[in-house]
N, C-alpha and C positions, 0 to 999 in steps of 0.2 A: 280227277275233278271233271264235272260234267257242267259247262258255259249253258247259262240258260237265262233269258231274260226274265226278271222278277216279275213283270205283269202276265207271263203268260197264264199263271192259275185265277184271275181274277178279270182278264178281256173280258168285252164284252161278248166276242165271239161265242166265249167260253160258257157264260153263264146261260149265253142262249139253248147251247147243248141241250140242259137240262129241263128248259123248259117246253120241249120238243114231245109229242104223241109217242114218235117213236125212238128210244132212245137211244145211242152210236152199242157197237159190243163192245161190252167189260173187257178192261187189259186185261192180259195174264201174265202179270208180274206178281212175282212171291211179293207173300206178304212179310209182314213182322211174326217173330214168331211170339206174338202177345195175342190171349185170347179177349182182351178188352178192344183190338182194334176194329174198326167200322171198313169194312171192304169197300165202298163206294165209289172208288175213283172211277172215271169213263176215260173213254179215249181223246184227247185233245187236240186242235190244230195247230198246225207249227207256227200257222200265221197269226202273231199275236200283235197286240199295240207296240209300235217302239215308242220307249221313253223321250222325254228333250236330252239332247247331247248324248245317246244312244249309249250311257252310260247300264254296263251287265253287273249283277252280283253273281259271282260263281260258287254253285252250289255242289256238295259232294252228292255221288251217286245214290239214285237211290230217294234223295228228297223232295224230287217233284213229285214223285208217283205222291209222297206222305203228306205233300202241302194239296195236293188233288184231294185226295181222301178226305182228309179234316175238313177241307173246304165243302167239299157234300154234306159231310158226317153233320155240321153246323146246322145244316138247311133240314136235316130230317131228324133233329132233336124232339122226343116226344116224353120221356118219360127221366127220372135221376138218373137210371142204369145208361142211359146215351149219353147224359151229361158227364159222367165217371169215364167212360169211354173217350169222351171227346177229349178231357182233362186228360186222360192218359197219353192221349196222342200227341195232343200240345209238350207236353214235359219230353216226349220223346222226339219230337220236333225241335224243339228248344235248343236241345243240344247238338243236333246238329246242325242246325241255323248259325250257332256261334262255334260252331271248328269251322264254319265254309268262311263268316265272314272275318275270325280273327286270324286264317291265312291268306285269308284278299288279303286284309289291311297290311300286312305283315311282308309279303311277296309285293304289292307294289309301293311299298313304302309310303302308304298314303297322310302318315304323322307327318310326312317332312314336307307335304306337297299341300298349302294352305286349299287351296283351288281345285283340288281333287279332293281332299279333306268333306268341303264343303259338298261335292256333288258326292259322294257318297255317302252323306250321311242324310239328305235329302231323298235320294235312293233308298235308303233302309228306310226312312221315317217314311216313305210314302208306301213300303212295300208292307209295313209294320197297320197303316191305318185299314189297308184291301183286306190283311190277313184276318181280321175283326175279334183278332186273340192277344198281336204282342202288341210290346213297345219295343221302340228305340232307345238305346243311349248309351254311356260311356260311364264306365266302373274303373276303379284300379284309379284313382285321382285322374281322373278323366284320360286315361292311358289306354283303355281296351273297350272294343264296341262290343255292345252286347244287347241280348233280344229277352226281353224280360214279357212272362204270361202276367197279363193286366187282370187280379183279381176284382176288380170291377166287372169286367165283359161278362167274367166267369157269375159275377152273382145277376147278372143281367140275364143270362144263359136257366142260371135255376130258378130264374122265375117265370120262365115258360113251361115246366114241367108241375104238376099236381101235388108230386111227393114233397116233403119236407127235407128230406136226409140230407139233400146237394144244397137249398137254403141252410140249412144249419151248419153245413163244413165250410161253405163258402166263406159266410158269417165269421167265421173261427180261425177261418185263412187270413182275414181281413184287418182280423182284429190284434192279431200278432203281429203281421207282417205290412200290414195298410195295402191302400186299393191298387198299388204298382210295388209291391215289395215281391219277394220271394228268398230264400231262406240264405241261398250261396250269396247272394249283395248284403240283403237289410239283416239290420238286429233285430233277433226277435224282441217282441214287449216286455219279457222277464229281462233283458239287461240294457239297461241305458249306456249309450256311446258316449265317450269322451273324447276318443281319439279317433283315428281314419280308422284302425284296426283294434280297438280294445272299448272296452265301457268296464261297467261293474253290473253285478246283478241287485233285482229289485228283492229277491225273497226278505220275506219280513213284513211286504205290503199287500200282501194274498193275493198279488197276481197269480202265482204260483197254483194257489190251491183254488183258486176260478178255472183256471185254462186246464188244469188237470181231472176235473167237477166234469167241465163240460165234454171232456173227453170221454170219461168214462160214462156219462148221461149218452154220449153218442154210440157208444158203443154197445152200449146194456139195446141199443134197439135194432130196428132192420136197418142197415146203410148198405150205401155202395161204395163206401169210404173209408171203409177197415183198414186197409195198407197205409192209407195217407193220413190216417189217423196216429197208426201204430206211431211211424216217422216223426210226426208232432211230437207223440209221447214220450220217444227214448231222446229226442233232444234236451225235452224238459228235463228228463229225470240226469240227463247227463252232466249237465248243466247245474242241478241240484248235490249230485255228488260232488264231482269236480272243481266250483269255479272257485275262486281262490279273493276274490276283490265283492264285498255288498255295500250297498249304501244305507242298510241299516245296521243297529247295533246290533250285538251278537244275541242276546237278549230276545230281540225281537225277531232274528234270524233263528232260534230255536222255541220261540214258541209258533213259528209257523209249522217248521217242519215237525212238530208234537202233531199241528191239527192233520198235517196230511196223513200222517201214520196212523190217528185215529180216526180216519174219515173211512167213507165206507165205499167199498167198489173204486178206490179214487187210485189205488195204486196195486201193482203184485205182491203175492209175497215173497217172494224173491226181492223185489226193492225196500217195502216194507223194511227188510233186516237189512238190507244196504243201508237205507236212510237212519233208522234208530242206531247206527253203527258211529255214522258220521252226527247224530245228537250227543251220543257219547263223548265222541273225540270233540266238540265244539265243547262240550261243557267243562270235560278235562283239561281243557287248551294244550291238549298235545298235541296240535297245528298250529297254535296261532303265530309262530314263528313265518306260519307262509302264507297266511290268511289276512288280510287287509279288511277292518270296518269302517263304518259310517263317513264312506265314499261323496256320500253327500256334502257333508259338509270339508269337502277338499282334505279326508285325509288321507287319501291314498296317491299312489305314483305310479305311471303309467310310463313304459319305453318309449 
């Protein structure tokens, strides 16, 4: 673990770096071995702002260089293909933003310590506004801190660029998951929550075969969001095999999955024969033994 105070990538010192004739030399610290990352980081000075009550988050090795980088990478966004870059580094950021801070919390027992509780979550929320990428806040019934990519920033981010591709996924990001979701915390749009950890799914109300539409609309074109694309689309579809609880009737649940099989570009055909599989078995009711409908109107049971 590498102690380092959260302001030091966002001083003022720092920013000034960059706006310098001549600029300090580039570290030479390896990179990621991801060809989407943006090499940009500079060299920094050790002498940063201290915070009030000189309160550190300790970060693992390795993450300042990556929170340096992003922070440049931000400032010379010009085109989709920087914006996918910069997305990438965020989601790679992300995760280890939350292994550093859920072994702080963890190692100084900060659940049990109201008043340290307090200064560090003030700490992350201020380290979260400089980053101009996350948020703050606590998941797990308010049990675990955690750094969530604010898909807000991100559609703010693609609307500096010309191309449409990073508007259109942002959009699609947004619309599943809303402007602070992301996919490990929220539910996506195809299933409504009932519980902390359960809902039912919406098929039957063409969420399904909208968000599947626009997938494959984005796909059919130039993006720089294939991968994160794909990810969207095997959840759906897994989802569509799989869940076992909907909130409409069965009825309505198989004449959806009729349109998507007959839709065109909307699915493989590999799933294709997956899905007309599970239309079969729905109209046989050779599941319904483990299948639960019309959730809506309270008939289903949840642990």
């Amino acid at each position: 673990m590498k102690t380092i105070r959260f302001a030091l990538f966002f001083s003022s010192a720092a920013l000034f770096l960059f706006a310098c004739n001549t600029p300090p030399k580039q570290e030479t610290v390896p990179q990621d071995n991801n060809d989407t990352f943006i090499d940009s980081a500079v060299s920094r000075s050790q002498d940063s702002m201290i915070i009030p009550n000189n309160y550190e988050l300790k970060f693992k090795s390795g993450l300042e260089y990556k929170l340096q980088n992003l922070h440049t990478a931000l400032d010379v966004v010009r085109n989709s293909s920087d914006v996918a870059k910069v997305y990438a580094q965020a989601l790679s950021i992300q995760g280890d933003l939350n292994e550093s801070i859920s072994l702080q919390y963890k190692k100084e027992k900060i659940a049990k310590k109201d008043s340290l509780k307090s200064l560090f979550s003030n700490t992350c929320d201020t380290f979260a506004v400089k980053s101009k990428l996350f948020k703050f806040t606590y998941v797990a019934d308010s049990t675990a801190p955690y750094f969530l990519i604010s898909n807000d920033s991100l559609l703010r981010l693609s609307k500096r660029t010309k191309q449409k591709d990073d508007d259109a996924f942002f959009n699609l990001l947004t619309e599943i998951y809303g402007l602070e979701g992301v996919k490990d915390i929220t539910f996506p749009k195809w299933i409504v929550q009932t519980t902390d950890y359960s809902g039912y799914m919406t098929l039957g109300d063409n969420t399904a075969t909208k968000i599947l539409t626009e997938i494959g609309a984005q796909r059919a074109k130039e993006t720089q969001f294939k991968s994160q694309l794909a990810s969207i689309y095997d959840d759906l579809i897994d989802a569509i095999l799989t869940y076992r609880k909907y909130g409409k009737s069965k009825s309505q649940i198989i004449a959806e999955l009729e349109k998507i099989v007959a839709g065109y570009n909307m699915i493989t055909d590999e799933d294709n024969d997956r899905i007309s599989q599970r239309i079969a078995d729905l109209k046989t009711g050779i599941k319904d033994k483990q299948i639960e409908y019309n959730c809506e109107q309270g008939n289903c049971h949840y642990e």
